[in-house]
N, C-alpha and C positions, 0 to 999 in steps of 0.2 A: 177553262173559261173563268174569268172574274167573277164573283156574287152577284154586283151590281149588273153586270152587261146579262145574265142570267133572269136578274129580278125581270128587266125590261123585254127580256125576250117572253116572259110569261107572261105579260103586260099587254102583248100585242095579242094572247087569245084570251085576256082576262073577258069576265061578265059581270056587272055590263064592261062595254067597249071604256078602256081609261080613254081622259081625255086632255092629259099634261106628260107626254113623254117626248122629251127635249129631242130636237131633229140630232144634234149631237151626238145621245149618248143613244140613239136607233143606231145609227150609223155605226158605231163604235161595234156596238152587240150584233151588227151584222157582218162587219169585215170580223169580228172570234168566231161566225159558222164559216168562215174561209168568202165571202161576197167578197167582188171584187167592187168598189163605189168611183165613180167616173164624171166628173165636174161634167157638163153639157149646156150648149149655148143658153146664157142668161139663166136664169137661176132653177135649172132641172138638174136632177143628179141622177144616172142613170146607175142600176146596182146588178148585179149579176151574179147568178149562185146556182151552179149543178147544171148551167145550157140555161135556164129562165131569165128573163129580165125585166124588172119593171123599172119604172121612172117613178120617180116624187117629185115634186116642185120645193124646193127650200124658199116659202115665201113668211117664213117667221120662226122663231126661236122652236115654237114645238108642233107634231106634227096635227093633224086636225082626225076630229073622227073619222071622216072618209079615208084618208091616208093610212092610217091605221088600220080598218076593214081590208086596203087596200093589199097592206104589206104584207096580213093573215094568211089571203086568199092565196096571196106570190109566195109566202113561206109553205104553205100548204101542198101547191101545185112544184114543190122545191122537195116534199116529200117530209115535211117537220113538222114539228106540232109541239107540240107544251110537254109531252112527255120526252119528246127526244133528247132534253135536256132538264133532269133529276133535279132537283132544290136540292141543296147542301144541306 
């Protein structure tokens, strides 16, 4: 896995909750855990990882705090966490 796709995966359980992490480069750092990211009618991106799936709305460049909280909880119930992947 990349530094960067790495930093942002620790991002999504930082504290407090970051609140500039580009819809992009989530996306990116979630198809390196193997998600599979799925365009869906008008601007929802449906992501899938281990049998779980959640939905985002791609409604601006980066993701919002909710979403973020959101992706925690889906990474979490995905079986991940901030340890699963060591800082270089």
């Amino acid at each position: 896995m990349h530094q960067h796709s790495r930093k942002i995966l620790h991002a999504f359980f930082a504290h407090p909750i970051a609140g500039n992490i580009d819809f992009k480069d989530a996306e990116q750092a979630l198809v390196g855990l193997g998600a599979v990211v799925e365009q869906k009618h008008g601007n929802k991106v449906e992501i899938t990882l281990h049998g779980q799936k959640a939905t985002l709305h791609h409604h601006n460049h980066t993701l919002t705090r909710e979403d973020i909280v959101h992706v925690r909880k889906w990474l979490e119930s995905c079986g991940i966490t901030a340890e699963s992947f060591p800082e270089a």
